[in-house]
C-alpha positions as CSV (number, residue, x, y, z in Angstrom):
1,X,0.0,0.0,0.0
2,X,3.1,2.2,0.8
3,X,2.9,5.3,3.1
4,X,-0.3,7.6,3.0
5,X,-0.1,11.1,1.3
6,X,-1.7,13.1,3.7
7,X,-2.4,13.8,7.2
8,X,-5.4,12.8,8.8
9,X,-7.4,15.1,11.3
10,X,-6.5,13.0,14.2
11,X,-2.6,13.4,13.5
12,X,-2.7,17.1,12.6
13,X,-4.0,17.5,16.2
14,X,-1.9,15.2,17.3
15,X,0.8,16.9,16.0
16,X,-0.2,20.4,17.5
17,X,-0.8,18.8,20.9
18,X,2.9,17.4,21.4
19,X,4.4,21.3,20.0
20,X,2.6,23.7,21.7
21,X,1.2,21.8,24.6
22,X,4.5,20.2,26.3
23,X,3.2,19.4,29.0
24,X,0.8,17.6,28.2
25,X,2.1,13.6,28.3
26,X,1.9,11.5,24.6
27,X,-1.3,9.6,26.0
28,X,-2.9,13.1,26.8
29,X,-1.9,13.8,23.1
30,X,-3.0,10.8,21.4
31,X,-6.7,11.3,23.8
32,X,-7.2,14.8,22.8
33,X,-6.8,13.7,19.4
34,X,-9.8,11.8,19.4
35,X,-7.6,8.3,19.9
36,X,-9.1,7.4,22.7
37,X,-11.8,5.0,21.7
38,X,-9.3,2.9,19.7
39,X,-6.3,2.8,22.6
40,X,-9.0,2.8,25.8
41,X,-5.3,1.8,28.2
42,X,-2.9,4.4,28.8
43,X,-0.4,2.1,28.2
44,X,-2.0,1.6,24.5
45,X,-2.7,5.6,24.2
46,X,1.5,5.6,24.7
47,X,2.2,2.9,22.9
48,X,0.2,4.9,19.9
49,X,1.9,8.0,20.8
50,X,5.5,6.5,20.5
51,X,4.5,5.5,17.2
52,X,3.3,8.7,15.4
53,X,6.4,10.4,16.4
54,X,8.5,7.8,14.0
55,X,9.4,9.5,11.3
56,X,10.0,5.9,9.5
57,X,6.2,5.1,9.6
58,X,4.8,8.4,9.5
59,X,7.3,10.7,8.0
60,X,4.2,13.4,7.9
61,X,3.7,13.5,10.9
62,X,6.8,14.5,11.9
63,X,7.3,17.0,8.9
64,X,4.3,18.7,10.4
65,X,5.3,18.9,13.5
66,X,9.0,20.5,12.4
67,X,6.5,23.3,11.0
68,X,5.0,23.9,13.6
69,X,8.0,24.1,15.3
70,X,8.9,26.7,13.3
71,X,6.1,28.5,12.7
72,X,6.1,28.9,17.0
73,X,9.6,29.7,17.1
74,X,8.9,32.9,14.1
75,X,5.5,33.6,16.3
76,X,7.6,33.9,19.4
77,X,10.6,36.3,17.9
78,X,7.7,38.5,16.5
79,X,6.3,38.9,19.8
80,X,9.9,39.6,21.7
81,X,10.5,41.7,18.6
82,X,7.2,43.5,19.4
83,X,8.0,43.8,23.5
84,X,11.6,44.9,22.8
85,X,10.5,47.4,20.4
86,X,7.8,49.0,23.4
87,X,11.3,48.7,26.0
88,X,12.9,50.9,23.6
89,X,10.2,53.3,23.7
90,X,9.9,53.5,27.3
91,X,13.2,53.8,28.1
92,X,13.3,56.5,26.0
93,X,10.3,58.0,27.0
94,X,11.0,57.6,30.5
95,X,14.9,59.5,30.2
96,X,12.8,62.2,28.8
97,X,9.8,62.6,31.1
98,X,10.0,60.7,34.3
99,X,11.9,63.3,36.0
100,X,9.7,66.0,34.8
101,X,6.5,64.2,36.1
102,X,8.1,63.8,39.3
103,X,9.0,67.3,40.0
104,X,5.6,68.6,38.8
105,X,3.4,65.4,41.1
106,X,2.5,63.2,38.3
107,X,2.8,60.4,40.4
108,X,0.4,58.6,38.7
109,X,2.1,59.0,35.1
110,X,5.4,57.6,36.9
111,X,3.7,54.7,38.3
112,X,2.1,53.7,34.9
113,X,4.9,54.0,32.6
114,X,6.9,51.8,35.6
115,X,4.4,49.3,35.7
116,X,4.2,49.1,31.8
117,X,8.4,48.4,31.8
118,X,7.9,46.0,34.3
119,X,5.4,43.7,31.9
120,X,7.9,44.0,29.2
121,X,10.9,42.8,31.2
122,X,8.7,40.0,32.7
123,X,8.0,39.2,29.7
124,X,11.5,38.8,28.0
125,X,12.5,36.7,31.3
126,X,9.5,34.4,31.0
127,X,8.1,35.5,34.1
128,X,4.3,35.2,32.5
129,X,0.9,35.2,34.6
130,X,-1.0,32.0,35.0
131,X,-4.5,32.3,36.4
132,X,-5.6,29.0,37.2
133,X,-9.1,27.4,38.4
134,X,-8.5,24.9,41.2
135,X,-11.0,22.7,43.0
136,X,-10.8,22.4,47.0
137,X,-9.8,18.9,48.2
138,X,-11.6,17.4,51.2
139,X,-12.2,13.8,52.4
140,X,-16.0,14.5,50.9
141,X,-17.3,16.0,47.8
142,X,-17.0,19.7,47.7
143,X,-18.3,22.5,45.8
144,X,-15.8,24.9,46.4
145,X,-13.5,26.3,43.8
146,X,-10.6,29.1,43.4
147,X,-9.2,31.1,40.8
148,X,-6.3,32.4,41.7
149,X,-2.7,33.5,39.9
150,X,0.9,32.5,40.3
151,X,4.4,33.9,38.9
152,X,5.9,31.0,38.9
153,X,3.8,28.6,37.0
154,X,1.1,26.2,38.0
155,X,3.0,23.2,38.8
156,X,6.0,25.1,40.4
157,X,4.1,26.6,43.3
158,X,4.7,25.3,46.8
159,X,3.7,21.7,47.8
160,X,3.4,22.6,51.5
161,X,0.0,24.4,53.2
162,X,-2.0,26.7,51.1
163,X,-4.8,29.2,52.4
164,X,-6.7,26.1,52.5
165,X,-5.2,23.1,54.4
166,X,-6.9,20.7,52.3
167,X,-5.1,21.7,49.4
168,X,-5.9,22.0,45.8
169,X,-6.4,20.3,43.1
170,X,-5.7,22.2,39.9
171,X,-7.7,21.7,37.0
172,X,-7.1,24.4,33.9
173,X,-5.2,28.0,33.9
174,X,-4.3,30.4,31.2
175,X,-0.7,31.7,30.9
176,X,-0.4,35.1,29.1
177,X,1.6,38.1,28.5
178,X,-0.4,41.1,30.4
179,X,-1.1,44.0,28.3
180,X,-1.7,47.7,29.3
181,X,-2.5,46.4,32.6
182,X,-5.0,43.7,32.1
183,X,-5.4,41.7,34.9
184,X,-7.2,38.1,33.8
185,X,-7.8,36.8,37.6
186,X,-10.0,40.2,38.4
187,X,-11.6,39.9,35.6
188,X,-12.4,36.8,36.3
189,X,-13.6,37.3,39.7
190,X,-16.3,39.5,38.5
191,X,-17.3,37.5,35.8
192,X,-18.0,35.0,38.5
193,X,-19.1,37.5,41.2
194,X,-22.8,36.0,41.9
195,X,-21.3,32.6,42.6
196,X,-18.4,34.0,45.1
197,X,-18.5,33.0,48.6
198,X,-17.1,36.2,50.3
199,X,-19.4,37.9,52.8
200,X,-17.7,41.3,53.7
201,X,-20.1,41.8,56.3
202,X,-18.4,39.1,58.2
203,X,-15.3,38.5,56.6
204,X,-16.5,34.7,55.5
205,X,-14.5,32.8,52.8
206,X,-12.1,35.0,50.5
207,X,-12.7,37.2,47.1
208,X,-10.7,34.6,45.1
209,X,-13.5,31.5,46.3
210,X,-16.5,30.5,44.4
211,X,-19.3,27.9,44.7
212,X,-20.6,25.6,41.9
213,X,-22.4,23.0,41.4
214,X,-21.7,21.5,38.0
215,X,-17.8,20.8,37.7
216,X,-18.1,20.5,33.9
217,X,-20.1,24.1,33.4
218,X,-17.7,26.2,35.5
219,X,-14.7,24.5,33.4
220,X,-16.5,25.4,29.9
221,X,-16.8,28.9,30.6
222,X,-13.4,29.3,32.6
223,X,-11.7,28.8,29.4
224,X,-14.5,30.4,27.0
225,X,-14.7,33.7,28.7
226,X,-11.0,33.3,29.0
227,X,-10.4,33.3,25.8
228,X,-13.1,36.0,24.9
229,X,-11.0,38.1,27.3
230,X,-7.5,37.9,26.1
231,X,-8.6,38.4,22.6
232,X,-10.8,41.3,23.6
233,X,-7.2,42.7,25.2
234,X,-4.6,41.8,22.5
235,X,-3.2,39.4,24.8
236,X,-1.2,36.6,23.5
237,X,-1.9,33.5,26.0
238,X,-2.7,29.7,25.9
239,X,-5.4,27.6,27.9
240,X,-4.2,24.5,29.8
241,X,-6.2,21.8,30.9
242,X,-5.2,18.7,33.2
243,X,-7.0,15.8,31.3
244,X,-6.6,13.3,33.5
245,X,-9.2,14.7,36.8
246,X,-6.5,17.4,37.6
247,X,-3.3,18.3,39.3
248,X,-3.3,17.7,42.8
249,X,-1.4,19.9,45.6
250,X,-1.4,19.6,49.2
């Protein structure tokens, strides 16, 4: 029969899974494919996995994921292009005016052009925000969730107590580059303001905790509206979701 001549659906997503989700494992790949009714083991999901990524028996598959490759790597110079561009500026702009607005009380100027140099160098560093949606953990069922946001990445943040000594079990975040001071997890929390569980009257709960009752509602608009809201901002971000139940930190 020889080799095919084209991809299918199920590779080209596949393919986009294992570049620009890497943390994702090659059995999440293969599942989110649509694999999973033909491999129903992990161990089969892996074994499948292992196999696309042979060039010698799918040498498309790999070709496609080299472009991809290298479409991401041209997508992420013409962003640092972009950011390094806007440092330029505001260094410049900032030798020129900063003092100025200083001795005149334009605080507020100051602060604003400092915050904006601040997004750019965490930017060029990598230090992105990741606003995440996390499910309480307790010995029963619970309908308790937080969204919340980290510096340091999702699965980097601190395995000891949290604000809630049950712990957390992470289930989806966004990571983006903040633009003109968007802030995602505020947003969020008015988005979700009806369901939160904070009672300033008595101080009950905090502003970041929400109650829901359907798992698999609250997860569909996390990353709908999340996406809505980046685009609405020009901010460049990605959604992450744990397939398998979550990620779990005590």
């Amino acid at each position: 029969m020889g080799l095919p001549k084209r991809l299918t659906e199920m590779q080209r997503q596949f393919a986009f899974n294992r570049v620009y989700h890497p943390e994702w494992t090659g059995a999440q790949c293969v599942r989110d494919a649509g694999y999973g009714s033909d491999f129903p083991s992990q161990k089969a999901l892996a074994v499948r996995a292992s196999e696309l990524q042979n060039p010698k028996r799918y040498p498309l598959v790999a070709q496609y994921m080299d472009e991809l490759r290298e479409q991401k790597i041209e997508g992420n110079k013409h962003v640092l292009a972009k950011h390094l561009e806007d440092l330029n500026y505001l260094i410049k702009n900032a030798k020129e005016h900063l003092n100025k607005d200083l001795e005149k009380g334009r605080y507020k100027r100051v602060i604003t052009t400092g915050k904006k140099i601040k997004e750019v160098f965490d930017h060029i560093y990598g230090n992105n925000l990741s606003v995440y949606l996390a499910e309480e953990t307790r010995p029963y069922k619970t309908t308790h969730y937080k969204i919340g946001k980290t510096n340091s990445g999702v699965e980097s943040r601190s395995t000891g107590r949290t604000d809630n000594p049950f712990g957390l079990n992470y289930i989806c975040y966004f990571e983006y580059i903040p633009e003109k001071g968007f802030n995602l997890e505020r947003t969020f929390h008015n988005f979700f303001k009806k369901f939160s569980t904070y009672n300033p009257k008595y101080s009950t709960s905090a502003s970041e905790w929400f109650s829901f009752n359907d798992r698999k509602i609250v997860i569909k608009y996390f990353k709908k509206m999340g996406l809505h809201f980046l685009q609405k901002n020009n901010c460049m971000g990605r959604y992450v979701e744990y397939k398998d139940g979550g990620f779990y930190k005590k």
